[in-house]
C-alpha positions in Angstrom: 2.1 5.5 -15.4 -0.9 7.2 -15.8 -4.2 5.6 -17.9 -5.9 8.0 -20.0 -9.5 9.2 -19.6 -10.7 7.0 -22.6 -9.2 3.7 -20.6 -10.3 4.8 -17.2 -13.9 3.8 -19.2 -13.0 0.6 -20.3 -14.0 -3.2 -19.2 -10.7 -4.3 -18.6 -9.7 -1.1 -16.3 -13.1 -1.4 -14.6 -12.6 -5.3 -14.0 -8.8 -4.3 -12.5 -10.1 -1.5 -10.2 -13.1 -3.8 -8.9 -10.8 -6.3 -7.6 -8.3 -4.2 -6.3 -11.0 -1.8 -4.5 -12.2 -5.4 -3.1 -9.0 -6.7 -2.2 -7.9 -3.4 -0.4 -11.1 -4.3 2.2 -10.4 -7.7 2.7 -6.8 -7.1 3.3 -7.6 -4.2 5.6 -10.4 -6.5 7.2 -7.2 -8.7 7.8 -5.3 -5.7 9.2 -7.5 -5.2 11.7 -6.8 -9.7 13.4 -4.3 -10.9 14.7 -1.2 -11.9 12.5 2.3 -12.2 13.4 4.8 -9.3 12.3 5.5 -11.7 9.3 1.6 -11.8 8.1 1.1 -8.1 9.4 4.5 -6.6 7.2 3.2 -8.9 3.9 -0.4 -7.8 4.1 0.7 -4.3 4.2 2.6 -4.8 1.4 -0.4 -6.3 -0.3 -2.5 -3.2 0.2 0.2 -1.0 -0.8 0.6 -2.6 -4.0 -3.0 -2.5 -4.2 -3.3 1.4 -3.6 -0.2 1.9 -6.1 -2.6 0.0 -9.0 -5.4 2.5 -8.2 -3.2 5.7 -7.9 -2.4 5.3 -11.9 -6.3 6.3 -12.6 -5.6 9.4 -10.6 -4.2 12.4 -13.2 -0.7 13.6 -11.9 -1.3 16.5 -9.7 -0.2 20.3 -11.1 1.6 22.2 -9.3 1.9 26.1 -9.3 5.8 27.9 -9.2 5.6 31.0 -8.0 8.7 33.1 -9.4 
């Protein structure tokens, strides 16, 4: 899923993409202590769940075929 330009703009996007943006420091911020392998493979989890809900303002990239 990709958002459009028009809802990249809105208040609801730009309240979602605040707190994720924040959330991806404080869970890298974590990252960076000591946790168990439990706490270290849910964290990373976290921030890649975190990263997918930001990729979905970034367009799909193009790509060229050369024939």
């Amino acid at each position: 899923m990709i958002i459009t330009p028009e809802h990249r703009q809105s208040a609801g996007w730009l309240l979602v993409k605040g707190y994720a943006t924040r959330r991806c420091v404080e869970l890298r911020a974590r990252l960076e202590g000591e946790l168990s392998h439990e706490e270290t493979i849910k964290t990373r989890a976290a921030l890649r769940e975190m990263k997918l809900l930001l990729s979905i303002e970034k367009p799909e990239q193009e790509f060229e075929i050369n024939e």
